[in-house]
N, C-alpha and C positions, 0 to 999 in steps of 0.2 A: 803446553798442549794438554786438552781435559783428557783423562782417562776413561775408558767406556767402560770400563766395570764399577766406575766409581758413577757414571750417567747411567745404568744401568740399576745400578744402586738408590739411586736421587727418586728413579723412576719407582721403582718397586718400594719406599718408602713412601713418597706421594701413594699410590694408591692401595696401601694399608691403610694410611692415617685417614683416605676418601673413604673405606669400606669400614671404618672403625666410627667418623662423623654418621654415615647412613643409616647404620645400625643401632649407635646412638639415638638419631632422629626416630629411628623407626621403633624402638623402645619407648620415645618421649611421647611419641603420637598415640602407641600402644597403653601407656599409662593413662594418657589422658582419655582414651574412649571409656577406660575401665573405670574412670574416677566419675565419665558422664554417666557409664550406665551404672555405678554404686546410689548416684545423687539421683538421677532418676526411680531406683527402686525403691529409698528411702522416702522418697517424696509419694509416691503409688499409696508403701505401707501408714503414712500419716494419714493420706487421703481415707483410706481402708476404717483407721483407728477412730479418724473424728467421725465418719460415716457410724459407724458402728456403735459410737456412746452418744454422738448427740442428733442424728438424724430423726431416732422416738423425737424427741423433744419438742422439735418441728414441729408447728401446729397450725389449723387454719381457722379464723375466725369469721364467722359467715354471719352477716345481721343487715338490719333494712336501716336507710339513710333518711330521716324525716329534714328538709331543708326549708326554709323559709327565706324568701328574697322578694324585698319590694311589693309585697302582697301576692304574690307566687309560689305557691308548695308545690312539693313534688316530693318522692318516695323511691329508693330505689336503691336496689338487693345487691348488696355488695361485700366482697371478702380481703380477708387482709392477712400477711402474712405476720406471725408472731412466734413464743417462744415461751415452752413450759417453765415457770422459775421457784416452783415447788412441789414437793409431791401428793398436796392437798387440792392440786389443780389452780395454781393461783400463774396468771399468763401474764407474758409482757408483749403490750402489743403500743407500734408509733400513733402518739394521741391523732394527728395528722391523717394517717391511715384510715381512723373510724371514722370518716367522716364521708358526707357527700360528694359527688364528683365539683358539682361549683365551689360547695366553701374549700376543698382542697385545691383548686386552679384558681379564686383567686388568695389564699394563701401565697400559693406561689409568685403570685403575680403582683402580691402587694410591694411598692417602693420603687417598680419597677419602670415605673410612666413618670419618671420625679415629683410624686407626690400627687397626681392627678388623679388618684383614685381615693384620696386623702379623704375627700370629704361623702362618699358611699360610704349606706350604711352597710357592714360586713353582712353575710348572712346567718341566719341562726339556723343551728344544726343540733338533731338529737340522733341517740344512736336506739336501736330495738329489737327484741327479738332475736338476742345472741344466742350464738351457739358456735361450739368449738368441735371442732374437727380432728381430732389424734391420724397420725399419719396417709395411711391414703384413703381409709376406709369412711366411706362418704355413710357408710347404712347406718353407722353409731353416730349420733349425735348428743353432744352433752350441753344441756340449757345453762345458760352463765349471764353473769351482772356485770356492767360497768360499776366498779367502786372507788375507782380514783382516776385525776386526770392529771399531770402539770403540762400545759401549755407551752409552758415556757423552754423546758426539756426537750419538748416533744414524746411524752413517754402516758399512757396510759396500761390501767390493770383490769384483769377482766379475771371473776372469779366463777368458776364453776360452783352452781349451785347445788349440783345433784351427782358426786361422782361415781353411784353405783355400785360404790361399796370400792372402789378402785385407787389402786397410789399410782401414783404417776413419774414417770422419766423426767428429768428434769435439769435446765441448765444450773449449776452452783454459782452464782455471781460474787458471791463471799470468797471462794477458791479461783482469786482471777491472776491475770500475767498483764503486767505494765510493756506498751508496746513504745518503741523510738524510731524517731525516721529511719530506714533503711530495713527495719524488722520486717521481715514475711507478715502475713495474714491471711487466714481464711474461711471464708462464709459458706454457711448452709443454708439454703431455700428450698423452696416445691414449688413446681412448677403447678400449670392449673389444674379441672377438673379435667381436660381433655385429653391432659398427657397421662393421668393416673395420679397426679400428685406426686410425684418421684421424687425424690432429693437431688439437688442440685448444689456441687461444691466448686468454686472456684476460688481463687488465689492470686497475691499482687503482694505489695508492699507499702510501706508507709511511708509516704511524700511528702508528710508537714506537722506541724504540732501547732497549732493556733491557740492564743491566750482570751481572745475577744471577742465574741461576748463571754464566753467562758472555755475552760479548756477543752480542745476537741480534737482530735486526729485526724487527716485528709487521707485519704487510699488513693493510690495510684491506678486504681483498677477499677471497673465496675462493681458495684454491691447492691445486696438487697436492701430498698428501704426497707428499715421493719425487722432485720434482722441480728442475728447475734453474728460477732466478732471474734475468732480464736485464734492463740498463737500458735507457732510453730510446735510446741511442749503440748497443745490442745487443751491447755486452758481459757478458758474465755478470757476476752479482752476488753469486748465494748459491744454496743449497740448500736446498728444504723439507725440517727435521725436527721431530719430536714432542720436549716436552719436558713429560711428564708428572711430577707426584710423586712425591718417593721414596717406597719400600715404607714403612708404617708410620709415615711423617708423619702429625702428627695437624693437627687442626683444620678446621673446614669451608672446603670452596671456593667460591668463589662462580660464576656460571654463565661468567662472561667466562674466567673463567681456565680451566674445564673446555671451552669452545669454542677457546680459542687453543692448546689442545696442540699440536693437530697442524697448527699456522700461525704456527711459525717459522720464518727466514730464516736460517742458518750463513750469514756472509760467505764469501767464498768465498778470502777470505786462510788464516784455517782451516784450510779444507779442504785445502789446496796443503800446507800444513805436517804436516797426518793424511797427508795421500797417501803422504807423502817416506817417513814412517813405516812407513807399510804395507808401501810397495814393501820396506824394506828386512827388517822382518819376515817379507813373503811368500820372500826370498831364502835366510834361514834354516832355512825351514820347511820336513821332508821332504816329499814327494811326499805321502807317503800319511797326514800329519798333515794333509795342507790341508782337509778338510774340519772339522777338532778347532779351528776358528779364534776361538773362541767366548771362549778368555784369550786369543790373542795379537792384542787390540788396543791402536792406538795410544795409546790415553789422553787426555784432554786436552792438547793443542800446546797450548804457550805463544804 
């Protein structure tokens, strides 16, 4: 026969050890909102820190599109988004970017009809009448040159001619951070004339590391063409460029690869090695060939 002080017993230890689990639970739940809103604050203050040192940097470049197609020109005023990368006003902006609305749509679209556009002649395209923009203030404008392109990178330089006597905010791509799949990232842009040119910062991670046609990192997230890349530490990391098919590739694409064009990552090692290039090609180049920069660029850096 049970004893009822001993049931009694059974009972009133069951429900310590129920009120001892609860409060456990309810400790465990407690830690973790503390540990979400720690990771939330941290993330605010990063957002804050990269705002803060590289939003200057952020710049707009505003020039006219001269396009030539099949005995057809046309002209027409267009901006691009870029990134200060010295304090003597020297920008990096996607060679892509400077260019007309057609020859950049069919860039895109080259390879993409398996080769059926193979035999079109591309269009030729000149850039003019730059000018760079420093953060929202549309009333200063600073007159600037094409003086290097690489194609192939996707990367051109546009240098201020007349800084005003002014040094400039500027990303350091020499001080950069090597990113690996699964590392954070994140980008600053401005948005347009209408909204004020505001800065614009979002964040994702890195979904891929790609070897071919040369090294390049995929984001998981949307990004600016055209823009600079930072790590979590807020050192720069890369550069958004387009890396569309070549002309006259044939075979179909599939839809992921026609979305990732223009959401590639240039590390920004790269780009330090293109720059070194440029700078030293823009030194050779007369005055009044700087705008003719369209062969002199640097090529693929080893």
């Amino acid at each position: 026969m049970i004893n009822i002080k001993g049931q009694e017993g059974l009972r009133g230890a069951a429900l310590v050890v129920a009120v001892m689990l609860a409060c456990n639970s309810a400790a465990r739940a407690d830690d973790f909102e503390k540990f979400q809103e720690r990771a939330r604050q941290q993330k605010k203050e990063l957002i804050s820190k990269l705002m803060d040192q590289h939003a200057p940097c952020i710049v707009t470049v505003e020039f006219i599109a001269k396009e030539s197609f099949m005995g057809q020109e046309r002209k027409s005023e267009m901006e691009s988004l870029a990134v200060m990368v010295s304090p003597d006003g020297l920008v990096l902006a996607a060679n892509s970017r400077l260019q007309g609305l057609m020859s950049m749509g069919m860039r895109m679209a080259g390879g993409m009809m398996g080769g059926m556009m193979g035999s079109m002649p591309p269009p030729q395209s000149d850039t003019e009448d730059l000018k760079i923009i420093i953060g929202d203030d549309d009333s200063e404008k600073y007159e600037a040159k094409l003086i290097a392109r690489d194609s192939d990178l996707d990367l051109a330089w546009v240098q201020i001619t007349d800084t005003k006597g002014q040094t400039f905010k500027y990303v350091d791509f020499q001080d950069s951070v090597q990113l690996e799949v699964g590392d954070s990232y994140y980008t600053i842009s401005r948005m347009g004339q209408r909204f004020d040119r505001v800065p614009l910062v979002s964040s994702s991670s890195i979904a891929a590391v790609v070897q071919n046609p040369r090294p390049l990192l995929v984001g998981s997230g949307t990004m600016s063409w055209g823009g600079p890349v930072f790590g979590a530490d807020g050192k720069v990391a890369g550069f958004v460029v387009t890396q569309p098919p070549e002309p006259g590739e044939q075979g179909a694409m599939s839809l992921e690869s026609m979305m990732n064009m223009g959401g590639f990552i240039l590390p920004a090692k790269k780009i330090v090695k293109a720059m070194e290039q440029a700078r030293e090609i823009a030194k050779k180049q007369p005055a009044e060939d700087a705008e003719d920069a369209e062969d002199a660029k640097p090529g693929d850096a080893p």
